[in-house]
N, C-alpha and C positions, 0 to 999 in steps of 0.2 A: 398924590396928595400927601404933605406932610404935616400937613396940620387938623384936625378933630377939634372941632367949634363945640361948647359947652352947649348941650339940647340938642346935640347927634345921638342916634338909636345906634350903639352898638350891639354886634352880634360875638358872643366869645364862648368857649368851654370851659369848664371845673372838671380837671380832673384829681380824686379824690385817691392818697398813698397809702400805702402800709408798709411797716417794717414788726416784723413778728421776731424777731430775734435779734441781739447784739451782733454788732459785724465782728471780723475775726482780728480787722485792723487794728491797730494802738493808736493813743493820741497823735495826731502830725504834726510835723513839721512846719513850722511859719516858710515861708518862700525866703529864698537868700534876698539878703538886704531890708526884707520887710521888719520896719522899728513902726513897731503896732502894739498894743497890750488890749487885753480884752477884764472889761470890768463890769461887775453884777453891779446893775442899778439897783439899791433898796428902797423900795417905796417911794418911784418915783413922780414927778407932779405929771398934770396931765399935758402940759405945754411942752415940757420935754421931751412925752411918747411922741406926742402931735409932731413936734419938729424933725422929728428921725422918721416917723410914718410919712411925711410929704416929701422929706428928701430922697427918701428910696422911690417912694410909692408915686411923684408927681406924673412920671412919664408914662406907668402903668396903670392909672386911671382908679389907682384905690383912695377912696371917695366914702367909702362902707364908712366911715366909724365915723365921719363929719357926724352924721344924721343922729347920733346919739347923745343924749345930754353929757356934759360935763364930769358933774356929778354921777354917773350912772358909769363912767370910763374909768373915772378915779378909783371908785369901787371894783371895778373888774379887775383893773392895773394892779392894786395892790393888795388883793385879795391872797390867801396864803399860796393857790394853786397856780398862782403866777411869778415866773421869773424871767427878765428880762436883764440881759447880757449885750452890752455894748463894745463895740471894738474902736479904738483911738490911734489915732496916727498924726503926731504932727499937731498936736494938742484939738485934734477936732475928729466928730466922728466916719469914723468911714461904714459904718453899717453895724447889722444887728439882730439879733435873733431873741425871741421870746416862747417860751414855753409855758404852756399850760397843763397839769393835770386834769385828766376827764373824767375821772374815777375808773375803778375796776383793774390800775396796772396800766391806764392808755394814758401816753403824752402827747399832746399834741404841739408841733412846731404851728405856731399861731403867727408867728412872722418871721422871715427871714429874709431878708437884701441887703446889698451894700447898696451906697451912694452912686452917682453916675463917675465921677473923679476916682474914685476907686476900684472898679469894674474893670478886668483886663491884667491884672498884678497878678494875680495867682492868690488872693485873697478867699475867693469867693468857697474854693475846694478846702481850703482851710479851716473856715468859719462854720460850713455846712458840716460838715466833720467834728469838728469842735461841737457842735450844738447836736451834732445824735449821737457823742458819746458823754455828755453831760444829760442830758435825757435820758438816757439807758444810765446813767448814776445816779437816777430820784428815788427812792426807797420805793420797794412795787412795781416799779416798770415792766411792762410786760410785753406789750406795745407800742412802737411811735406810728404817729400819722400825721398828714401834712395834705394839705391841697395846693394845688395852682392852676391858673388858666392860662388861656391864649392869650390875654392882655398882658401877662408878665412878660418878663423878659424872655425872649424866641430861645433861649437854650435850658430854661429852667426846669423842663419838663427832664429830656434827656439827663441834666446834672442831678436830679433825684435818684432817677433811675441809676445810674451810673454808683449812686452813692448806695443800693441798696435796697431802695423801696418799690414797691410795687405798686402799679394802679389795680383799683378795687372797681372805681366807678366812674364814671363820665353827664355831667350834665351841658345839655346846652342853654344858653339864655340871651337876655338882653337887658342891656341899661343905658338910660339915657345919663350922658356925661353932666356932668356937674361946673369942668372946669374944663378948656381948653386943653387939649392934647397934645404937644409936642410930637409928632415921629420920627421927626430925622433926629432926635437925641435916641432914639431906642437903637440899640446895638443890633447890627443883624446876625 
C-alpha cells in the first residue's frame, strides 16, 4: 500500500527525548557545497509556519495544529518563548527548527524537519545540531527535549539518539488522517 486515504485509523508511537547536559561537540560544519544560510524568523505570520509545517510535515501526517484557531497559533508562534529558525537554500526553504521555552531551564525542540527535496544532502545532521546548540545558548537552559513518532521519518528516532538524546517515554496511540498520505514519498 502506498497510499493512506484521509479517514484511515492509524496506529503510531510518541517517543518522548531528553538531553540533560550540553554535548562536548562545537558548532558544525555545513556539508561541502551546501550554499544554505539559516535565518531566525521574528514574529512570524501564521501562513508562513503553516507553509513550512505542510512541507515538512505532509508526508508525516502532522495534521495537529490544522485543528487550532488561527489566532490561537499566531499567539503561540510569537510568543516570547518561541523561536523559530529557518534554513534557505536557493532562495527557498529547505527546513526548520522551532524552539520553545517550557520553563524551569527546559527547551523544547517543538519542530524540526527539512523538506523532502532536501533530505539526503547531509543537511539534516547539520541543522539538528545547530538547533541543540542554539537551545543550550537560551539563558537557563538546563534541559532540551524533543519527541517523535513512528509516522515521522523511519530514521528520526535513531538521528536523535545519535545526536545525544535519550528516550524517557513511550506512548502508543491512534488517529484518524485528516489528509491523504503519500508512502512512497517517505524515505526508507
Amino acid at each position: 500500500m502506498t497510499r493512506q486515504c484521509a479517514g484511515t485509523e492509524v496506529a503510531y508511537t510518541v517517543t518522548y527525548l531528553e538531553m540533560d547536559k550540553r554535548p562536548s561537540w562545537d558548532w558544525p560544519h555545513l556539508p561541502v557545497g551546501a550554499q544554505v544560510s539559516l535565518m531566525q524568523a521574528e514574529k512570524p505570520p501564521v501562513w508562513f509556519f503553516l507553509s513550512l509545517y505542510d512541507a515538512v510535515g505532509r508526508d508525516y501526517a502532522w495534521e495537529d495544529i490544522h485543528k487550532r484557531e488561527h489566532a490561537e497559533i499566531q499567539e503561540w508562534l510569537t510568543a516570547d518563548a518561541m523561536s523559530l529558525y529557518v534554513l534557505y537554500g536557493h532562495g527557498w526553504p529547505h527546513g526548520f527548527f522551532l524552539l520553545e521555552d517550557k520553563g524551569d531551564g527546559v527547551v523544547d525542540i517543538a519542530y524540526f524537519a527539512l523538506v523532502p527535496e532536501a533530505i539526503g544532502r547531509g543537511l539534516g545532521k547539520w541543522l539538528l545540531r545547530t538547533a541543540i546548540l542554539t537551545a543550550w545558548d537560551r539563558p537557563g537552559a538546563k534541559k532540551l527535549t524533543v519527541n517523535t513518532c513512528t509516522l515521522d521519518h523511519p530514521r528520526a528516532l535513531q538521528t536523535y539518539q545519535k545526536s545525544g538524546f535519550t528516550p524517557v517515554r513511550r506512548e502508543d496511540r491512534t488517529r484518524v488522517l485528516t489528509r491523504d498520505r503519500d508512502l512512497s514519498r517517505i524515505p526508507s
